[in-house]
Phi, psi and omega in degrees: 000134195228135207232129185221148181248146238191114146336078169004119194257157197262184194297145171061006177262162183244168157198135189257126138249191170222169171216147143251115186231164179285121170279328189326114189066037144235054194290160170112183187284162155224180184195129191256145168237135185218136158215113164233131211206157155305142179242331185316351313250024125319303218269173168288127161262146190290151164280352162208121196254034194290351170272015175246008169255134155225153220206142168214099169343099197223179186243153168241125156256140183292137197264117189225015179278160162257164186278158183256143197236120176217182202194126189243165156242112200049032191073010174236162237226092175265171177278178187268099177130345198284182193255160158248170123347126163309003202167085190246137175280118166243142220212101186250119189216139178276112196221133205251117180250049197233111161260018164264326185243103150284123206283093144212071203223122200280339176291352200278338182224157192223156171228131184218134202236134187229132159277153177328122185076323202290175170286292168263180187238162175255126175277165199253077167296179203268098167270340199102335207229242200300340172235085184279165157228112160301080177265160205306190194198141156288154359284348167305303169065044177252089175272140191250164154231145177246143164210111192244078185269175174217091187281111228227002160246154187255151198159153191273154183203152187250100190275095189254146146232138175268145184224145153194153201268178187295349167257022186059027152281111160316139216286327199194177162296330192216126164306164170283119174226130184206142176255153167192156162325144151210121197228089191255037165251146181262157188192164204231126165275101180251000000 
């Protein structure tokens, strides 16, 4: 309910207002409704006001891209096995081409880490330090994550991250899933 108060308008006046409202999870047709009538009970009220109602129809189109996800290690694009760093800046960033739903929601992107031997993989919660989250800024709509781990077993380990835009469209059909190396002893490689 959205209620704006108006001068009293005299014989033959007009008066144009506007509203905004948040469309979000109302895709599809809607219908805007205006009744305008006195509320006041100063004022006079009519006994019939059906020529003070009006109704306008509008479309939502539903947001159906998906977002693009991409994931570096030290700024480079690795293969599936290859080695890292003991301390690799991994850099996960979500980008959105919806310039309405801005990507700043920390739920949007998730990280899970399965380690040497283990069994299971571990989610990354967000501390600020080792799993940070940058979120986007219009007109870009590029949200980052920073994942700063410090690996202190050598051992094959596993990285998955999941993405979605501010409308649970998925960065893709398959999460980003990638193995890699951590060798924390130094040795020189050809």
């Amino acid at each position: 309910v959205i209620i704006n108060k108006y001068k009293p308008l005299g014989g033959g006046d007009t008066l144009h207002a506007s509203i905004s409202y948040y469309t979000v999870g109302l895709p599809g047709i809607n219908s805007l409704w205006v009744d305008v009538n006195p509320i006041d009970s100063l004022w006079q009220l009519e006994q019939t006001h059906f020529n003070n109602i009006a109704e306008k129809s509008f479309y939502v189109k539903r947001d159906n891209t998906n977002p693009l996800l991409d994931v570096t290690f030290d700024g480079v694009h690795i293969l599936d096995g290859d080695i890292v760093s003991a301390e690799p800046e991994v850099l996960v960033q979500l980008k959105d081409e919806n310039q309405f739903l801005v990507l700043n929601d920390s739920n949007l992107l998730e990280v899970y880490l399965k380690n040497p031997g283990a069994a299971d993989e571990l989610h990354i919660p967000y501390d600020g330090t080792i799993l940070k989250f940058i979120p986007a800024s219009l007109p870009e709509n590029k949200a980052k994550v920073e994942f700063r781990p410090g690996f202190t077993q050598d051992g094959t380990y596993q990285l998955r991250v999941r993405g979605k835009d501010a409308s649970k469209n998925r960065s893709g059909d398959f999460e980003y899933v990638i193995t890699f190396q951590v060798i924390t002893r130094s040795t020189i490689t050809y």
